[in-house]
C-alpha positions as CSV (number, residue, x, y, z in Angstrom):
1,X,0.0,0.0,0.0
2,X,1.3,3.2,-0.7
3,X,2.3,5.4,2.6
4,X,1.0,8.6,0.5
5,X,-2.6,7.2,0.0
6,X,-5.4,9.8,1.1
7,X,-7.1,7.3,3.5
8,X,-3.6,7.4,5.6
9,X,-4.2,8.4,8.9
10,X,-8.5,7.8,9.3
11,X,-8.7,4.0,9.4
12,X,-9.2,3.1,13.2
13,X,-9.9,7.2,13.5
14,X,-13.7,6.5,14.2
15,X,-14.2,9.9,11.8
16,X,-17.7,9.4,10.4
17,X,-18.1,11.6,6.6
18,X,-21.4,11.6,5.9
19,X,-22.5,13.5,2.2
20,X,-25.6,15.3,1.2
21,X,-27.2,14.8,-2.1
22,X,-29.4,17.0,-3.6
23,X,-32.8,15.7,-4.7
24,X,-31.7,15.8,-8.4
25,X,-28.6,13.7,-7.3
26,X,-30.6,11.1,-5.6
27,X,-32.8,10.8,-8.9
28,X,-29.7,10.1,-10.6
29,X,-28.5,7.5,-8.1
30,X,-32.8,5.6,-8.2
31,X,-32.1,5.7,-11.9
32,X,-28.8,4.0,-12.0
33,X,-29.6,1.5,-9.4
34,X,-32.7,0.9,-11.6
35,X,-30.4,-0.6,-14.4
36,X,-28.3,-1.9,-12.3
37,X,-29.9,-4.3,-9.8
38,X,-32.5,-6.7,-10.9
39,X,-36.4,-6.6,-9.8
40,X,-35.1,-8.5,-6.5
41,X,-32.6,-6.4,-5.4
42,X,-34.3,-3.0,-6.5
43,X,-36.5,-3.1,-3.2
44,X,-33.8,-3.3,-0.8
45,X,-31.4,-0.8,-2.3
46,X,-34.3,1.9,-2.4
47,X,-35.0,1.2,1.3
48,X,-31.8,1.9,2.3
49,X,-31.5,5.2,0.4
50,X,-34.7,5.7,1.9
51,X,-32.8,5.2,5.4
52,X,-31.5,8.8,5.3
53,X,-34.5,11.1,5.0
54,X,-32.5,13.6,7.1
55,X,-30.0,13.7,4.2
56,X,-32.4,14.3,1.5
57,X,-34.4,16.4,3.4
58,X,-31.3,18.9,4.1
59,X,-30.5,18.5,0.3
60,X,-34.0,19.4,-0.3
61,X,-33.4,22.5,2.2
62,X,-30.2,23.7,0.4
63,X,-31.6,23.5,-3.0
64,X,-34.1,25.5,-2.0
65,X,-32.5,27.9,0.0
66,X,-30.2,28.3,-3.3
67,X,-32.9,29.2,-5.2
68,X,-34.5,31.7,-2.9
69,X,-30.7,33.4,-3.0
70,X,-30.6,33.6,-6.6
71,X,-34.0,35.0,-6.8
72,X,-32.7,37.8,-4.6
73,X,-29.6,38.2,-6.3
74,X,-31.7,38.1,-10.0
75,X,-33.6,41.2,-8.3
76,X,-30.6,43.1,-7.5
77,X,-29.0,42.5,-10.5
78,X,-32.1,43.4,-12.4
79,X,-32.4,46.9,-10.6
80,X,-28.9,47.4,-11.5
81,X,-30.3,47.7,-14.6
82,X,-34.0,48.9,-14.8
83,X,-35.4,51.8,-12.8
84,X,-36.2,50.3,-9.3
85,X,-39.8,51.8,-8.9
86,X,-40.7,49.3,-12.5
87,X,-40.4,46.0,-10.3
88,X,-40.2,47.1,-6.7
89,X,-42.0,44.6,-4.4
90,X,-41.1,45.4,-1.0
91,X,-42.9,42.5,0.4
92,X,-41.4,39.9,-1.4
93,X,-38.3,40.7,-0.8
94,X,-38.8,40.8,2.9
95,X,-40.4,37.2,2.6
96,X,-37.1,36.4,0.9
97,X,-34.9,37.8,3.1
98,X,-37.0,36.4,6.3
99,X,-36.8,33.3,4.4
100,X,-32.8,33.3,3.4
101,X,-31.5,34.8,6.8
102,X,-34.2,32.6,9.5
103,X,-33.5,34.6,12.4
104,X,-35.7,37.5,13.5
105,X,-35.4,41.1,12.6
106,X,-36.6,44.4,13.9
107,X,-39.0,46.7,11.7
108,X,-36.0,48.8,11.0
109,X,-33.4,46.2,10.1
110,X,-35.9,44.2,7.8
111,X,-37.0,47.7,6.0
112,X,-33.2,48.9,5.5
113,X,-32.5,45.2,4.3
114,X,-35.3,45.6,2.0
115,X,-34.5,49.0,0.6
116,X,-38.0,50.1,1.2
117,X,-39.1,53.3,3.1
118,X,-40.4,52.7,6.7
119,X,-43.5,53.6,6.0
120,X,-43.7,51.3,2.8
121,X,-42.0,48.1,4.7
122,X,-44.9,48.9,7.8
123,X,-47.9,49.0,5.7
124,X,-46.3,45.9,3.7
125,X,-45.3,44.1,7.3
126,X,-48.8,44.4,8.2
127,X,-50.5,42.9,5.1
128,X,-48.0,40.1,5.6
129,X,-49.1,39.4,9.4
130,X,-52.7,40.0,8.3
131,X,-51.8,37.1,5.7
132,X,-49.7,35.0,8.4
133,X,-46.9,34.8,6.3
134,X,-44.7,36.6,9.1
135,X,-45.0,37.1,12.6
136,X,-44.7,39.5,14.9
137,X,-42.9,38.8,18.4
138,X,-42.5,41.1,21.5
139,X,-38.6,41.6,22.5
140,X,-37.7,39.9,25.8
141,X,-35.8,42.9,27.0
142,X,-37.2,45.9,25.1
143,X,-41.0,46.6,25.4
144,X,-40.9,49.4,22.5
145,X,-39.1,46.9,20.5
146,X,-40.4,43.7,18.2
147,X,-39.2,41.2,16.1
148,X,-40.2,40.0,12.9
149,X,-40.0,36.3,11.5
150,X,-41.1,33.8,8.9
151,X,-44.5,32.1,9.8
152,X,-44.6,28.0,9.7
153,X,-47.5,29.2,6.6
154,X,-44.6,31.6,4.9
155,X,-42.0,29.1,4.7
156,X,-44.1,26.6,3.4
157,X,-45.7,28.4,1.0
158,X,-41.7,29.6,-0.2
159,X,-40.5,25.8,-0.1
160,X,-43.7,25.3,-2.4
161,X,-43.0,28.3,-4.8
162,X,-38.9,27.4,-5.2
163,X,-39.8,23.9,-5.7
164,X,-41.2,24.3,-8.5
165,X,-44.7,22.3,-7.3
166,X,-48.6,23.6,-7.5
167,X,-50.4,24.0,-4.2
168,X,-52.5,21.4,-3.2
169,X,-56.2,21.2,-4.6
């Protein structure tokens, strides 16, 4: 065996890699397995990729994550280029950002974040509460202060839109 071999130094380690596929990965990997295995193998080879929903479920969570990003960074880039008041949706990108970061915000930090005026992002804030999409939390510390988040309703409805699926009927 040769001394310079990468797996030098991990055997006996008890290092555990573990590696996230994407969703379009894992399609690849059904569809190979398909022509690989024969009828009586194909069961238990899909059960055990089917033993690591946390996997897929976190590649599901990146993809989407990395689309909601390049939607954001499509909007920049497209102001860049067109007068901002042609496409400006201050509410959507709010949603995006609420989305993207998932932590809380104050009024003030999620209007500056959203380039809108604070009287645009608080008349915009409320039709998303009004809508559930976000909600609206007391500070723990600060009584004159609040903090805005993504609803369970919002990011379900954004996992929806960036994965490319129709609602429910």
């Amino acid at each position: 065996m040769n001394d310079d071999s990468p797996a030098k130094g991990r055997r006996g380690t008890g290092e555990t890699r573990s590696v996230t596929l994407r969703p379009r990965d894992v399609d690849d990997a059904v569809r190979l397995l398909r022509r690989l295995l024969g009828d009586r193998q194909k069961a238990a080879a899909f059960d055990d990729l089917r033993q690591q929903p946390r996997l897929v479920q976190d590649a599901h969570r990146f993809s989407l994550i990395s689309r909601a990003r390049q939607e954001l960074q499509d909007r920049r880039r497209r102001e860049e280029i067109f007068p901002l008041a042609m496409f400006r949706e201050p509410a959507w990108e709010m949603l995006l950002l609420l989305y993207l970061e998932d932590r809380r915000f104050t009024i003030a930090s999620l209007a500056a974040a959203s380039r809108a005026r604070p009287t645009t992002a608080l008349r915009w804030i409320d039709h998303l509460i009004a809508d559930q999409l976000i909600v609206r939390t007391g500070h723990p510390t600060d009584a004159r202060a609040v903090h805005l988040s993504i609803s369970d309703k919002g990011r379900q409805a954004l996992d929806l839109y960036f994965s490319g699926m129709l609602p429910p009927a």
